[in-house]
N, C-alpha and C positions, 0 to 999 in steps of 0.2 A: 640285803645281801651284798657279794664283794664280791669281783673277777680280779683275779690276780694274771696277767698275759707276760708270759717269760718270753725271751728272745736271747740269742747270741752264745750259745752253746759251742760247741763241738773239737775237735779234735786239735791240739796244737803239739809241738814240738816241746822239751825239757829248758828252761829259758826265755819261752815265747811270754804272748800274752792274750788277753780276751777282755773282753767287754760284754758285761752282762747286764741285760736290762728288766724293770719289772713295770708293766702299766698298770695300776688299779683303778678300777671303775665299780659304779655305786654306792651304796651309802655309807659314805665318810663322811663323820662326823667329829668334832673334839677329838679327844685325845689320845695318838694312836701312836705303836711303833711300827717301822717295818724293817725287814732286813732278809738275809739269805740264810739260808740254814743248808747243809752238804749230808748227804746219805751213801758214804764211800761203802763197794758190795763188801758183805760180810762185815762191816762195825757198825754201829750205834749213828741214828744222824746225831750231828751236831751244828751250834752255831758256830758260823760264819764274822757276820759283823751285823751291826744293829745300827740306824738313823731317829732321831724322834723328828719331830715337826722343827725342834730348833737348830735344827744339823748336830746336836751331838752325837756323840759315835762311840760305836764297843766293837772288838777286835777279840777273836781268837787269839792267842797268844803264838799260835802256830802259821799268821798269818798278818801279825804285824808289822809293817812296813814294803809289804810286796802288794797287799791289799787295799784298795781304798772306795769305801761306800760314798756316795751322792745321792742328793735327791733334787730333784726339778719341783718344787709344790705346786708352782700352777699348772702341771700336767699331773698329780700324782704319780709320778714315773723316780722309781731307785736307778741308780748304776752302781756296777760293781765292777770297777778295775781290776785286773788280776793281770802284777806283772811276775816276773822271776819265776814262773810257773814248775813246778817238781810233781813228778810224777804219783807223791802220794798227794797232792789237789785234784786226782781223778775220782769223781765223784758224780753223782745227781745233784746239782742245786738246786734249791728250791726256795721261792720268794714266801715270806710269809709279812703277814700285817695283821698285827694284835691291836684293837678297837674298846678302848674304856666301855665296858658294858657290854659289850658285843663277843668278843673273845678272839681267836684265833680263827684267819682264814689262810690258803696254801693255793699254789701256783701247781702246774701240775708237772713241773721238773722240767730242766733241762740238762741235757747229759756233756759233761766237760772231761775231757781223757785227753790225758797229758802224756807223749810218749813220743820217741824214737821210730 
C-alpha cells in the first residue's frame, strides 16, 4: 500500500501563487509516475502535470509555463508551483502515483480557489 499526504492548498488572489506538496509513503518500488491531477466543481477531473523518477515532465497545455512540477526522491515528496494563478485553476488537486504493477493510488485532495 501507498499514503499519498497533500499540503498547501487554499485560497489566493487572481495573479498570486501556491505551492503544493505531496509526501508518499510505503511500498515504492521501481517504476512509478506521479503527478497532480484537478477536479474543477461541475467538469471532468483532469491532469495537471506529471514527474517520472528521471524528472521528466508533462504539462496540461492550459497550464504551461505558470506551472511547474518537482520532485525530492529522497523524500518521495512532488511540488507543484503554481504561479500567475486564474480563477478557472479553482479546483481540488489531487496528488496521484501510478506504480508499475501496482496501479493507481490518490491523495485525498486539497482544495485551491482562486479569486478576488
Amino acid at each position: 500500500q501507498v499514503q499519498l499526504m497533500e499540503t498547501g492548498g487554499g485560497l489566493v488572489q487572481p495573479g498570486g501563487s501556491l505551492t503544493l506538496s505531496c509526501a508518499a509513503s510505503g511500498n515504492i518500488f521501481g517504476l512509478h509516475l506521479m503527478g497532480w491531477y484537478r477536479h474543477p466543481l461541475g467538469k471532468q477531473r483532469e491532469l495537471v502535470a506529471q514527474i517520472d523518477i528521471n524528472s521528466h515532465t508533462n504539462y496540461a497545455d492550459s497550464v504551461k509555463g505558470r506551472f511547474t512540477i518537482s520532485r525530492d526522491n529522497g523524500k518521495n515528496t512532488i511540488f507543484l508551483q503554481m504561479n500567475s494563478l486564474k480563477p478557472e485553476d479553482t479546483a481540488v488537486y489531487y496528488c496521484n502515483m501510478w506504480i508499475y504493477q501496482q496501479g493507481d493510488y490518490w491523495g485525498r485532495g486539497t482544495q485551491v480557489t482562486v479569486s478576488s
